[in-house]
Backbone as CSV, one residue per row, in Angstrom:
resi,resn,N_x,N_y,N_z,CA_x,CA_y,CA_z,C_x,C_y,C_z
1,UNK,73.626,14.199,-2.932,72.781,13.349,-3.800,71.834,12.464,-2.980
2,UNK,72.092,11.801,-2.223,71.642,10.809,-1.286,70.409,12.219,-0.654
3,UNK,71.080,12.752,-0.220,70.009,13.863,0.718,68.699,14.159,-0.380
4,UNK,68.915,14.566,-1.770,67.948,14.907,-2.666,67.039,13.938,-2.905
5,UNK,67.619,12.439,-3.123,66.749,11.747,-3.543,65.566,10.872,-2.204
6,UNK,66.001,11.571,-0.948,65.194,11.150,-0.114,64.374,12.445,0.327
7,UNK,64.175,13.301,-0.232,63.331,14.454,0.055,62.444,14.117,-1.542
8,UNK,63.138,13.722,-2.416,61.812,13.172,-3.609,61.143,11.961,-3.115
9,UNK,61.772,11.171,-2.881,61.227,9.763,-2.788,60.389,9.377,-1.667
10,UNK,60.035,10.648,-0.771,58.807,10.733,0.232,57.290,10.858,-0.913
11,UNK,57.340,12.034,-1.154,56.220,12.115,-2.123,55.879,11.522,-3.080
12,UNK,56.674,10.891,-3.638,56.542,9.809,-4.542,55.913,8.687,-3.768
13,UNK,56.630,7.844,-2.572,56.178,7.202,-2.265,54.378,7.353,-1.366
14,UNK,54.192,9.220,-1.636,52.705,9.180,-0.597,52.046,8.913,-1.776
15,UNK,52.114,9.325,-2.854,51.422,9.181,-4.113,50.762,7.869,-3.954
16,UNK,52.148,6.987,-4.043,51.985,5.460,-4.347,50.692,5.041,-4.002
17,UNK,50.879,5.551,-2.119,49.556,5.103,-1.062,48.845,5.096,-1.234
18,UNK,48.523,6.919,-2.071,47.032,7.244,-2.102,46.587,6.370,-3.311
19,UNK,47.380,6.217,-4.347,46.801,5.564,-5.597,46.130,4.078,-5.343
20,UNK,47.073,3.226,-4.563,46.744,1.825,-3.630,45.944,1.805,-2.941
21,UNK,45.420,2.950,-2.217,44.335,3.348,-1.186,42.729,3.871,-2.594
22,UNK,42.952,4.276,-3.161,41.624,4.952,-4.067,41.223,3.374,-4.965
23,UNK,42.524,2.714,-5.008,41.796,1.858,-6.026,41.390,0.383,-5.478
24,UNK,41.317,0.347,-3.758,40.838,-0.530,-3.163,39.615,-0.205,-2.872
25,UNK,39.358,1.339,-2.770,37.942,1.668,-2.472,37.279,1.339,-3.676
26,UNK,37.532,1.659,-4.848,36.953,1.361,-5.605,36.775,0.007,-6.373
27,UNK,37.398,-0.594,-5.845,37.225,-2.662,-5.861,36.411,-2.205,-5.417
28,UNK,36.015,-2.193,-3.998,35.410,-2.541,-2.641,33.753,-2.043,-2.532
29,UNK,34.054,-0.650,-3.209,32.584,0.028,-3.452,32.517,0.861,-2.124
30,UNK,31.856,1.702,-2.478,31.564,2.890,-1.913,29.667,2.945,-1.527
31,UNK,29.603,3.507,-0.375,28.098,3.516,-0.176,27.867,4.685,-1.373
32,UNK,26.427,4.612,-1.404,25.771,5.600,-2.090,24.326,5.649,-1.795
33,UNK,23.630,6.885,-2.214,22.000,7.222,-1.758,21.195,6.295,-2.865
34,UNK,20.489,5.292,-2.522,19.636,4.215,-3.649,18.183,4.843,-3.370
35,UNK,17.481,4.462,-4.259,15.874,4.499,-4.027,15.433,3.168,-4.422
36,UNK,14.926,2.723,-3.372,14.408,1.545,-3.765,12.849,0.810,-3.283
37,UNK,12.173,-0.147,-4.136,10.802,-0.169,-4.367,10.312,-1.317,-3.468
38,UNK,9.563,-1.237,-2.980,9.696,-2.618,-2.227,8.017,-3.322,-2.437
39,UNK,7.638,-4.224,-2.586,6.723,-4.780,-2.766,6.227,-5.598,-1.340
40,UNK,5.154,-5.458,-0.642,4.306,-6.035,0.541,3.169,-6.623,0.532
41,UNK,3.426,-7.393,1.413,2.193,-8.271,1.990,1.766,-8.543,3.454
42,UNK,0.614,-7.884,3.576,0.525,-8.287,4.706,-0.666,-8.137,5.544
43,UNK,-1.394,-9.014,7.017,-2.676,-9.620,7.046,-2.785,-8.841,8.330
44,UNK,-3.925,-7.359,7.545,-4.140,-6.081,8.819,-5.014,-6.519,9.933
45,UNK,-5.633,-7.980,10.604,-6.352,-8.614,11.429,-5.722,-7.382,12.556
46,UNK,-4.400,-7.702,12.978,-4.056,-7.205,14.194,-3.079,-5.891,14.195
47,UNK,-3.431,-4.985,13.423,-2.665,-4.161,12.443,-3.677,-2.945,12.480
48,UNK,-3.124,-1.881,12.980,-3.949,-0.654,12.752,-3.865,0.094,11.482
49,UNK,-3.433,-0.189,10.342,-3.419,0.098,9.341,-1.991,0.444,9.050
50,UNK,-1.762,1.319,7.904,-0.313,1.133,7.377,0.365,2.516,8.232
51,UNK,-0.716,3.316,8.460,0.552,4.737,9.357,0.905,4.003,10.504
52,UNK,1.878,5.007,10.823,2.580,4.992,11.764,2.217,5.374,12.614
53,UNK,1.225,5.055,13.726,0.182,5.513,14.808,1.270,5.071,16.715
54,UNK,1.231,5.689,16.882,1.879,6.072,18.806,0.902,4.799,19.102
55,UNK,2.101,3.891,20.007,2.086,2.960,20.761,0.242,2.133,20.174
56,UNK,0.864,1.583,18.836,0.281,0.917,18.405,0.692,0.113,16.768
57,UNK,1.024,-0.989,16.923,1.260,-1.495,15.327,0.771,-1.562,14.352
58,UNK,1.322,-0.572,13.558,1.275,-0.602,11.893,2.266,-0.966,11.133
59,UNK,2.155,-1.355,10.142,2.583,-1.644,8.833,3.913,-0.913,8.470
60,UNK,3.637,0.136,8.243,4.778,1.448,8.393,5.449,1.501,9.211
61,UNK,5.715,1.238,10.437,5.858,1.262,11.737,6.569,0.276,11.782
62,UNK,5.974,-0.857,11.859,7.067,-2.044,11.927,7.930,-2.358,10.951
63,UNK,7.867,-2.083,9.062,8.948,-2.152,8.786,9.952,-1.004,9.147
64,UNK,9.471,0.153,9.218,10.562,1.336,9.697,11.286,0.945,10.656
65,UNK,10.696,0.288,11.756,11.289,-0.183,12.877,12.957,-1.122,12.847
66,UNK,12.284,-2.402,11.959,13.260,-3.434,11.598,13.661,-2.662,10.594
67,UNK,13.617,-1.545,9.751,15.066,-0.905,9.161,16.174,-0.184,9.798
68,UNK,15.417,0.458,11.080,15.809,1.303,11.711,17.248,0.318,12.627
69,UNK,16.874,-0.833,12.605,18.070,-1.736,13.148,18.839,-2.137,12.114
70,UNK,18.649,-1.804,11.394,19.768,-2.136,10.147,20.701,-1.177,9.445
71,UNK,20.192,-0.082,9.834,20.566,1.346,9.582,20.308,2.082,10.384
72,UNK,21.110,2.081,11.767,20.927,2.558,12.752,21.578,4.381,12.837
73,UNK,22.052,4.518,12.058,22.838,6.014,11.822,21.803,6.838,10.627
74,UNK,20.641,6.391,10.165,20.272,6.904,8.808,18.754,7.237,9.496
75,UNK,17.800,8.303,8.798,17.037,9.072,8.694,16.188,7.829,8.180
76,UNK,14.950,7.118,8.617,14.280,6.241,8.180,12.534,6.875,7.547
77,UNK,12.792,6.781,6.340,11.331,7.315,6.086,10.632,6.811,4.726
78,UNK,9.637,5.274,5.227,9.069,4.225,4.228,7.846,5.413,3.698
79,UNK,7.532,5.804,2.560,6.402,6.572,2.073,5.689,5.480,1.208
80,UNK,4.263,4.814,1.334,3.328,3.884,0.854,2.489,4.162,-0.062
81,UNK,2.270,3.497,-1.525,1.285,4.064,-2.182,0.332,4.420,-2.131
82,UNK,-0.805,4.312,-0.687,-1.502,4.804,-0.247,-1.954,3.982,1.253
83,UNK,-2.653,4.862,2.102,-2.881,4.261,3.388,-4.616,2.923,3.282
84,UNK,-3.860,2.010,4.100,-4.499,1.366,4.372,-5.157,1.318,5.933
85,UNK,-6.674,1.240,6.037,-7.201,0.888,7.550,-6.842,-0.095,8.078
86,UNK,-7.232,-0.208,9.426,-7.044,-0.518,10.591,-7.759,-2.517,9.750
87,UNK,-7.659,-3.409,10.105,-8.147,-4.542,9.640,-7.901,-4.741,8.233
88,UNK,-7.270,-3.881,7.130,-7.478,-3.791,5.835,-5.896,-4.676,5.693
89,UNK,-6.073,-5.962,4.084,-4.904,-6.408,3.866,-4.445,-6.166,2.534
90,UNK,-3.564,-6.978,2.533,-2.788,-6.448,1.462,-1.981,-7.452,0.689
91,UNK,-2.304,-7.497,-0.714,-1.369,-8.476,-1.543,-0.307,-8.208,-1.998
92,UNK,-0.609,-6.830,-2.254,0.577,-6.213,-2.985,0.589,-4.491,-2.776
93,UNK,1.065,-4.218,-1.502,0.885,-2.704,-1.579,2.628,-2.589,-1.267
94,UNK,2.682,-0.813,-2.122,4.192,-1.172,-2.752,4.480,0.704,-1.859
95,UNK,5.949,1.005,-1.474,6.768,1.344,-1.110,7.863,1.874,-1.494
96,UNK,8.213,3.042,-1.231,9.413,2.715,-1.342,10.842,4.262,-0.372
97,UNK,11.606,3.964,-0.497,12.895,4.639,0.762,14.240,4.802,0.042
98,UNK,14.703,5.724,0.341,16.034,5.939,0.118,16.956,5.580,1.390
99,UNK,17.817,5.240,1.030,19.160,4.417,1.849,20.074,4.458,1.344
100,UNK,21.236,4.678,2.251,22.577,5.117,1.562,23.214,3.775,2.229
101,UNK,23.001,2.597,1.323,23.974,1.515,1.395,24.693,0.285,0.073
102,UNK,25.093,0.030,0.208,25.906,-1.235,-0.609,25.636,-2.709,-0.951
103,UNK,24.351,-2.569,0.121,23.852,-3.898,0.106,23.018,-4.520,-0.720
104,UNK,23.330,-5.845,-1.433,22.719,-6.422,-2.588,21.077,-6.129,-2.091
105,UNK,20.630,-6.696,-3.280,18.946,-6.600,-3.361,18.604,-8.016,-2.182
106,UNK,19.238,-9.106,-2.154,18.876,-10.680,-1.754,19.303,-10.361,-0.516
107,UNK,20.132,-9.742,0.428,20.808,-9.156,1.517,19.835,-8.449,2.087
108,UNK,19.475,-7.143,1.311,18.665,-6.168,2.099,17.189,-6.799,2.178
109,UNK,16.578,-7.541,1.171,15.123,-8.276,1.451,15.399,-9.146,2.762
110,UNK,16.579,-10.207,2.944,16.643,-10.924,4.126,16.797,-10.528,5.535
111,UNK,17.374,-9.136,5.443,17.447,-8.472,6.058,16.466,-7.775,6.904
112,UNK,15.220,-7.195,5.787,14.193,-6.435,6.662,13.327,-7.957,6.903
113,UNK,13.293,-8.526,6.444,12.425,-9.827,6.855,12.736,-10.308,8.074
114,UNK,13.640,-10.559,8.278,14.523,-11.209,9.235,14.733,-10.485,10.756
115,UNK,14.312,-8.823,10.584,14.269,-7.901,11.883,12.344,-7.673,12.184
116,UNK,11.733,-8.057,11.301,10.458,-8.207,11.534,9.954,-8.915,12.580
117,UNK,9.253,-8.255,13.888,9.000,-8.869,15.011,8.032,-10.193,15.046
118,UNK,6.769,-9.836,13.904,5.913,-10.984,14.064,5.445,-11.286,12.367
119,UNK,5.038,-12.435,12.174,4.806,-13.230,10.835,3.364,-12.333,9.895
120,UNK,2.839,-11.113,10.429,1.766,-11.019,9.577,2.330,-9.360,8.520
121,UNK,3.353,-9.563,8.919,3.469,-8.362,7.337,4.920,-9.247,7.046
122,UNK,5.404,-9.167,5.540,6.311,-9.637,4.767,6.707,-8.702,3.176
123,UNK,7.517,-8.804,3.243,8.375,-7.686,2.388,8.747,-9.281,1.131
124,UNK,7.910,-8.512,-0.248,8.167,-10.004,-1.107,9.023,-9.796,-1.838
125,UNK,9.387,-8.490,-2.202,10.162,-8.198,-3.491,10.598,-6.849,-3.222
126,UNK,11.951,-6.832,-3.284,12.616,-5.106,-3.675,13.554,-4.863,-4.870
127,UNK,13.548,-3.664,-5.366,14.363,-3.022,-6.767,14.846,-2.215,-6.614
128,UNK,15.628,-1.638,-7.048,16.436,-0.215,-6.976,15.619,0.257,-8.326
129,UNK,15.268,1.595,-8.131,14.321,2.603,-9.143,15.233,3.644,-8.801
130,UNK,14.922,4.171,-10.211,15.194,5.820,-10.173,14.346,6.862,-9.027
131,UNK,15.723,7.551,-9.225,15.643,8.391,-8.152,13.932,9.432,-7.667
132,UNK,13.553,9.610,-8.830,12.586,10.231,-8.995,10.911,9.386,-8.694
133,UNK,11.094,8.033,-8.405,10.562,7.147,-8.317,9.577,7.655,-7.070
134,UNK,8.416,7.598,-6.819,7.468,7.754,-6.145,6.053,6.930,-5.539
135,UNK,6.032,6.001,-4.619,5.027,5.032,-4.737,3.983,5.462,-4.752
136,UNK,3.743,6.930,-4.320,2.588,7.423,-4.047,1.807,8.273,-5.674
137,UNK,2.752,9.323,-6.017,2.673,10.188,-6.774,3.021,9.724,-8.409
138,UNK,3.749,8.233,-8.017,4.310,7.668,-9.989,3.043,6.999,-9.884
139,UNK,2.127,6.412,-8.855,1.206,5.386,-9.360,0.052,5.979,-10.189
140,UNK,-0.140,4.894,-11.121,-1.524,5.665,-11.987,-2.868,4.975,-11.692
141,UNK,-2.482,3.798,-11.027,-4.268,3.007,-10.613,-3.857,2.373,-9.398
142,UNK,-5.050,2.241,-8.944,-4.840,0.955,-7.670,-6.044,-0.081,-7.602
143,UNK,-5.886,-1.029,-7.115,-7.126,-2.197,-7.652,-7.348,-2.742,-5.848
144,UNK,-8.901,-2.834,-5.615,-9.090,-3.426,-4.659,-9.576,-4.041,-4.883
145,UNK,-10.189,-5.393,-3.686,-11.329,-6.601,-3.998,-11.824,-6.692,-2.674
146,UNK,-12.592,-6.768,-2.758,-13.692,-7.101,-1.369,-14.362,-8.153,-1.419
147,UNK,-14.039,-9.108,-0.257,-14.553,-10.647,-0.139,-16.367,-10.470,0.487
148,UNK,-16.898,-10.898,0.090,-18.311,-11.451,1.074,-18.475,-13.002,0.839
149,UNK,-19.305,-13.457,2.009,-19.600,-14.926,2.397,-20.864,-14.749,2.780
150,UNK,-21.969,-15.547,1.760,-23.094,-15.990,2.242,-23.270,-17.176,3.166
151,UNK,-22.297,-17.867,3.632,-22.141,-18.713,4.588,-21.607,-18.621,5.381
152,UNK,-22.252,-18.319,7.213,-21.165,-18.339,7.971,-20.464,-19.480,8.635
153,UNK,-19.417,-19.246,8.861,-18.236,-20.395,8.942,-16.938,-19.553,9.631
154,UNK,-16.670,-20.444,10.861,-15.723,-19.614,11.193,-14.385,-19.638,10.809
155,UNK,-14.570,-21.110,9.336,-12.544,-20.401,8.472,-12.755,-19.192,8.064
156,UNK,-11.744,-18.780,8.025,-11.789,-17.540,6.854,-12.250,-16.343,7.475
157,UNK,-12.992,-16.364,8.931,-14.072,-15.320,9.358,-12.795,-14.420,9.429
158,UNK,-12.099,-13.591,9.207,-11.014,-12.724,9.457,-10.733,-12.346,8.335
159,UNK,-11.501,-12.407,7.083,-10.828,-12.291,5.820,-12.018,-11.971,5.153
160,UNK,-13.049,-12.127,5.376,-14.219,-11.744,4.574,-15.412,-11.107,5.546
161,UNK,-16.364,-10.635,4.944,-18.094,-9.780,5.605,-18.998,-11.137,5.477
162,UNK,-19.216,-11.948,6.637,-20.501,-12.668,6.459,-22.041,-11.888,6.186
163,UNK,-22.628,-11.653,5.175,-23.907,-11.541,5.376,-24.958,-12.740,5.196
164,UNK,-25.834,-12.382,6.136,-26.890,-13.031,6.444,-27.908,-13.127,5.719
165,UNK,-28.333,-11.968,5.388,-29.575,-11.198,4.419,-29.239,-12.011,2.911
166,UNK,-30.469,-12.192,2.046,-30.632,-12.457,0.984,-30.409,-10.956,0.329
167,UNK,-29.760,-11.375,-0.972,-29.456,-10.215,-1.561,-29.634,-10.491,-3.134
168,UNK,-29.692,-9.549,-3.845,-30.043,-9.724,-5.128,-29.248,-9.292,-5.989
169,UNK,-28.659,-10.562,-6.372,-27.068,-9.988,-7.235,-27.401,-9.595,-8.684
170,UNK,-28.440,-9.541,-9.144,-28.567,-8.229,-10.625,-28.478,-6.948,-9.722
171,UNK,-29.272,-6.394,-8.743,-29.078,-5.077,-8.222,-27.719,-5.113,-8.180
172,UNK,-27.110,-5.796,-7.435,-25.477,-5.175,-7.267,-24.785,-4.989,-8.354
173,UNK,-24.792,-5.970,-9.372,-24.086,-5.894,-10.829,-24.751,-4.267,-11.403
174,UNK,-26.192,-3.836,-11.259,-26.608,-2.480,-11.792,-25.668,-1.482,-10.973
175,UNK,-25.574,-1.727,-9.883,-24.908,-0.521,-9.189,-23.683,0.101,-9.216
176,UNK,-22.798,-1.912,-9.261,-21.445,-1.692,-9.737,-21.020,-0.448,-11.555
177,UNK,-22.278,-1.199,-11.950,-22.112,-0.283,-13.715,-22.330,1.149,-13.341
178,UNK,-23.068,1.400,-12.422,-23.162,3.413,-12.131,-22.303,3.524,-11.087
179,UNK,-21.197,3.235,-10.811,-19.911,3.642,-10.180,-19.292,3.786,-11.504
180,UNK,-18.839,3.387,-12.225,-17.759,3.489,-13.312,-17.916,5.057,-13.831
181,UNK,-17.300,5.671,-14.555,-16.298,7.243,-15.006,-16.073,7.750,-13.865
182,UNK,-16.133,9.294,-13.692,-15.934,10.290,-12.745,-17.050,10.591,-12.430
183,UNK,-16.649,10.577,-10.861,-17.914,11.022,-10.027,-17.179,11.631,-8.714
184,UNK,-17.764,12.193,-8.073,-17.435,13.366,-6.673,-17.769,12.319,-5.638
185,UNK,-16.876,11.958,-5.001,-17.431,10.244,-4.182,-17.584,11.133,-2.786
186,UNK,-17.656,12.122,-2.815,-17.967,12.924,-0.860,-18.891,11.933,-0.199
187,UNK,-19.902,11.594,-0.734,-20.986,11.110,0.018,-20.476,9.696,0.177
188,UNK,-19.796,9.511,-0.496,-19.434,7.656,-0.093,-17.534,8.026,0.244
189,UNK,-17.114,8.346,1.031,-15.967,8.193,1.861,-16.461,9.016,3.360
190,UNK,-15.290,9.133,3.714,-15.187,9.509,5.306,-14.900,11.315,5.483
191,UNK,-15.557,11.774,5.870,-15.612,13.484,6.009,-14.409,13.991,6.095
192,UNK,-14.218,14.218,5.418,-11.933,15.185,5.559,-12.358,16.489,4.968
193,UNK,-12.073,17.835,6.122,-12.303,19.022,5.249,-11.121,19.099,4.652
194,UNK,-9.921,18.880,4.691,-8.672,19.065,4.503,-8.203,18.574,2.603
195,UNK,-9.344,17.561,2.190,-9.257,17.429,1.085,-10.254,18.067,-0.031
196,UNK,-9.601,18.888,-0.902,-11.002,19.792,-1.661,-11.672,18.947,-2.741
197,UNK,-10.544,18.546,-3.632,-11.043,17.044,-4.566,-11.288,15.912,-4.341
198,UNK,-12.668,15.565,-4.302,-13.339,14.371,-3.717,-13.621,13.547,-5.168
199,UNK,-13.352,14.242,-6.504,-13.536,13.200,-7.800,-12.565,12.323,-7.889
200,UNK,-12.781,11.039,-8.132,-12.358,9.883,-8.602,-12.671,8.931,-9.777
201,UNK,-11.752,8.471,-10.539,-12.222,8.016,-12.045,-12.028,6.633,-11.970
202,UNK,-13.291,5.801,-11.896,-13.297,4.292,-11.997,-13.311,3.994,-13.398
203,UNK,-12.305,2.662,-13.430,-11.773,2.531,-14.533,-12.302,0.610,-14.428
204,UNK,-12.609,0.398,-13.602,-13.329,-1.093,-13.394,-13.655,-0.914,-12.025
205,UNK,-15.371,-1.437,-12.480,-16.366,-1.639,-11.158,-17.158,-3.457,-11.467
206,UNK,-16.940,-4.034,-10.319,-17.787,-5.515,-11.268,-17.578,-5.746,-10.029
207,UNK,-18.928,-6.836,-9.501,-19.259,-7.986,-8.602,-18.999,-9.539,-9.516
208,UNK,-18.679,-10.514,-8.833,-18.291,-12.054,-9.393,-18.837,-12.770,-8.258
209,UNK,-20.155,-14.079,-8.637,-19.543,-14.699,-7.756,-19.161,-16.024,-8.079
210,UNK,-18.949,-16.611,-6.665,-18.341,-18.290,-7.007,-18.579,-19.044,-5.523
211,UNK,-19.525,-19.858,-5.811,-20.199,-20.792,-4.972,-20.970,-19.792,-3.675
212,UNK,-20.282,-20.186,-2.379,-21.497,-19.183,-1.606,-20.649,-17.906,-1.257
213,UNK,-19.335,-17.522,-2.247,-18.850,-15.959,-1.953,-18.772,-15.416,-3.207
214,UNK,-19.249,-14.131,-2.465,-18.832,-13.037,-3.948,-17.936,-11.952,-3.843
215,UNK,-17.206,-11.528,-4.699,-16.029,-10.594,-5.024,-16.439,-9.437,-5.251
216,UNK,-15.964,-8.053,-4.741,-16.117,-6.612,-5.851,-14.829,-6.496,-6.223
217,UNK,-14.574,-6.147,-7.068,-13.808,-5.753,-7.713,-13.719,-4.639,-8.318
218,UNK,-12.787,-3.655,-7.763,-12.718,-1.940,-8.522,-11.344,-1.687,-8.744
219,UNK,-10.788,-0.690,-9.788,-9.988,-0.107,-10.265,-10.256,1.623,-10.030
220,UNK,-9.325,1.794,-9.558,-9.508,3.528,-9.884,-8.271,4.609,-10.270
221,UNK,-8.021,5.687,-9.989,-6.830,6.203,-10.224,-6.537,6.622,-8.962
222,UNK,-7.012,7.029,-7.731,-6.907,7.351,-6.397,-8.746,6.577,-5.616
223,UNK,-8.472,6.560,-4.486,-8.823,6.381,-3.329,-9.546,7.114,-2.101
224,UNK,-10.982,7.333,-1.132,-10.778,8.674,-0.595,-10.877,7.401,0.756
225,UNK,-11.181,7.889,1.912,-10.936,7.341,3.362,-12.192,6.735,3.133
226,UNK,-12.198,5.160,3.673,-13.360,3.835,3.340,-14.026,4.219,2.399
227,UNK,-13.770,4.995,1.218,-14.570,4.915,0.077,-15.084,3.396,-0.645
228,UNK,-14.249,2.652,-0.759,-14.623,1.160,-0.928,-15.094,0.507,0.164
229,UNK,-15.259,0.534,1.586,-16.128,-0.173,2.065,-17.476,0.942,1.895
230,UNK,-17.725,1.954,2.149,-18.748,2.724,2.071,-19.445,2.130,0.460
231,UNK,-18.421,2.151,-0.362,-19.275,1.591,-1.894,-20.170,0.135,-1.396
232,UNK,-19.488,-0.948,-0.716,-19.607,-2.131,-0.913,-20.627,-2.079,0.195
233,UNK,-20.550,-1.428,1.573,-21.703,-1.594,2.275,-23.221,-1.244,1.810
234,UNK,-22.785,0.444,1.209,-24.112,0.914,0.206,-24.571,-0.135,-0.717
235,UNK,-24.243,-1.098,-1.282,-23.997,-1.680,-2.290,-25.076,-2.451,-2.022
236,UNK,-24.127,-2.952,-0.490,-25.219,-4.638,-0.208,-26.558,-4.076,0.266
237,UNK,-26.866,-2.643,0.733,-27.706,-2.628,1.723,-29.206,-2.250,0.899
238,UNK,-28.378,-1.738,-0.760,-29.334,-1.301,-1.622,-30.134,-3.013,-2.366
239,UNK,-29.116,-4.373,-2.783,-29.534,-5.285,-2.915,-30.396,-6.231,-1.908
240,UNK,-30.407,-5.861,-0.843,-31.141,-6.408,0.332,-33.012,-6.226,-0.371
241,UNK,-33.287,-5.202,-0.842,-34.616,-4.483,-1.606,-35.249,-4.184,-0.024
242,UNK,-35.062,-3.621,0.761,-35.245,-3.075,1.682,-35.706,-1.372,1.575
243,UNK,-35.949,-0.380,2.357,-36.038,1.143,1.635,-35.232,1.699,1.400
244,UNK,-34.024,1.544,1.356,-32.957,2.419,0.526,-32.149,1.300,-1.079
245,UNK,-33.047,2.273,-1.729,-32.898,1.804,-3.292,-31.619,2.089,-4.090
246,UNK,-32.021,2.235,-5.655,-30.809,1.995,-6.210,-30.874,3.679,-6.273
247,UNK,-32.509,4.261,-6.501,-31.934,5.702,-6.767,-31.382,6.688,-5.998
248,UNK,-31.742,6.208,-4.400,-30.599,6.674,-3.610,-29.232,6.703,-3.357
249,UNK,-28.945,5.475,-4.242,-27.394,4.897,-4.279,-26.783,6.069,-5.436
250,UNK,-27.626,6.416,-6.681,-28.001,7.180,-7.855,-27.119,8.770,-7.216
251,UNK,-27.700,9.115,-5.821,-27.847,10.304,-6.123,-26.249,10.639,-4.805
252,UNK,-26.001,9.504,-4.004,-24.966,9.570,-3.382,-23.716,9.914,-4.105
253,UNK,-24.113,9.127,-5.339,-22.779,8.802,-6.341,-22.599,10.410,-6.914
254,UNK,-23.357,11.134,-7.115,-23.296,11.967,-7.907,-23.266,13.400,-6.434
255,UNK,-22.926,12.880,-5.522,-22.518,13.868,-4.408,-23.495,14.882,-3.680
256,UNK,-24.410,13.962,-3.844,-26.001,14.818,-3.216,-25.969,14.394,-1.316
257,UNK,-26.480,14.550,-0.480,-26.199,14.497,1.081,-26.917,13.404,1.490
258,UNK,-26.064,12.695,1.994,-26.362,11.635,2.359,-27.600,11.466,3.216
259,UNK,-28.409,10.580,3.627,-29.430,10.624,4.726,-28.851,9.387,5.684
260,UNK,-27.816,7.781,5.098,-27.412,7.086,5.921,-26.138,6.689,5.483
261,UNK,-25.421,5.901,6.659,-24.110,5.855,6.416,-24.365,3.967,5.994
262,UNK,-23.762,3.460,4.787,-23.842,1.863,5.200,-21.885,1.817,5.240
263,UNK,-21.430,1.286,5.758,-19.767,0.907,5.698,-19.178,-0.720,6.194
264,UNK,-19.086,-1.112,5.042,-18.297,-2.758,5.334,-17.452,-2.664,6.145
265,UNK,-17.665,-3.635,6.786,-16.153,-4.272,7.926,-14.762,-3.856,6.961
266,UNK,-13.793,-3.451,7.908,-12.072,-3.252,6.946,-12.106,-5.457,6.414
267,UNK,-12.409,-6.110,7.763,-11.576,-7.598,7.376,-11.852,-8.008,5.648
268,UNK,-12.899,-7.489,5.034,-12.535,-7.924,3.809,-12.210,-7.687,2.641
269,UNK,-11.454,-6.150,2.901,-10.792,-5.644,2.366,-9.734,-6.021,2.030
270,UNK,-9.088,-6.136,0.650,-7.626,-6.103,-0.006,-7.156,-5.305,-0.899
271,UNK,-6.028,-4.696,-0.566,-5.286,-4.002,-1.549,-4.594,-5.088,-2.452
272,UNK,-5.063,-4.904,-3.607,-4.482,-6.404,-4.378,-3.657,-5.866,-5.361
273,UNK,-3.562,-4.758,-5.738,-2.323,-4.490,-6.802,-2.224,-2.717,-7.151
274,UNK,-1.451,-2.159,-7.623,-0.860,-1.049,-7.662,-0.184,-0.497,-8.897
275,UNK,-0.416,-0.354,-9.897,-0.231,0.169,-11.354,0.802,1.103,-11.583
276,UNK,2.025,1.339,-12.005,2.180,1.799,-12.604,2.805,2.067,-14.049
277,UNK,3.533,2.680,-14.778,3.820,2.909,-16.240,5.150,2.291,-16.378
């Protein structure tokens, strides 16, 4: 008898373990694969833009970096709602990565903040999204603004286009109105054979100003390479009333060959917000 009940009372007692053992893991929590969204800011002065460019700082780059110390065993790969240039900033350009961890939302924000080498990019806000979640491919608009200063002054010179030239802000307000629907923007971005669709659908085009600076302001559904400084340089160079007019601006828009290039400085560029459903 004695002999029987100690050849049961092994397995019984492994049971016990495993049951005591499964239901501490599950207090405790278990990693798992998250997708999560992250919201940025940050001032491209000294910043080659958001890729990830060889022995040079970007955006991409340095947060991958300070994740890469936080998750030193994991496959690091930040994908951005779209690339930003070299000098170009950012209010709100959004992100996002899968990570297989446990860590609260207030943890993992302090976290990548906190492995960040220098003060000009900052991580403001993160969420856990569904899996299917895409910063690039879920977004449906993106909104830029472009600073100019009719006064030069050296605050601010890192953040805005001083022009010099008198300019004539009804021309620009006409020009901004013939950017708006779909148009084939080839002639106003940067030469990529690699991309075949060069149409883009503006959904808000407007100049503002206020005291001695003025704003552009555009909405679109995609983006092509300096298509918005190419708009905003063409822009100013057609209000100057100099020889390149509005109907040349007319016929760029509508994807006819260019004869000159005008292209704004990146510094007063902002990515200011990111749309989606």
């Amino acid at each position: 008898m004695p002999r029987f009940f100690y050849l049961v009372s092994i397995p019984l007692f492994y049971f016990d373990i495993k049951f005591f053992k499964l239901c501490f893991l599950k207090s405790k929590g278990t990693l798992s694969i998250k997708n999560f969204k992250m919201t940025i800011q940050y001032d491209g002065t000294n910043l080659h833009g958001w890729q990830v460019q060889k022995n040079e700082r970007t955006v991409q780059g340095e947060i991958e970096f300070a994740l890469q110390k936080i998750f030193k065993n994991q496959k690091i790969n930040l994908i951005g709602s779209g690339r930003t240039d070299s000098g170009v900033h950012a209010l709100e350009q959004i992100a996002n990565i899968n990570l297989d961890t446990d860590m609260d939302i207030k943890s993992l924000l302090n976290a990548i903040n906190g492995n960040l080498n220098y003060n000009d990019i900052l991580v403001t806000g993160i969420s856990e999204v569904p899996a299917d979640f895409h910063s690039r491919f879920s977004a449906l608009k993106r909104e830029y603004v472009y600073k100019i200063s009719m006064k030069n002054s050296p605050i601010g010179r890192d953040y805005c286009w001083n022009v010099k030239d008198q300019i004539d802000f009804k021309i620009l307000d006409k020009c901004a109105k013939l950017v708006l629907g779909e148009h084939d923007f080839t002639q106003l971005s940067k030469k990529n054979d690699e991309i075949d669709n060069k149409i883009c659908k503006i959904y808000l085009s407007e100049w503002k100003s206020l005291n001695d600076k003025i704003y552009y302001k555009i909405i679109a559904n995609r983006f092509l390479h300096h298509m918005v400084r190419y708009l905003v340089g063409t822009m100013i160079e057609v209000s100057k009333g100099h020889s390149f007019t509005i109907e040349h601006f007319k016929l760029m828009i509508n994807g006819n060959d260019r004869d000159y290039i005008f292209r704004a400085p990146s510094k007063g560029l902002f990515l200011k917000k990111v749309y989606y459903a």
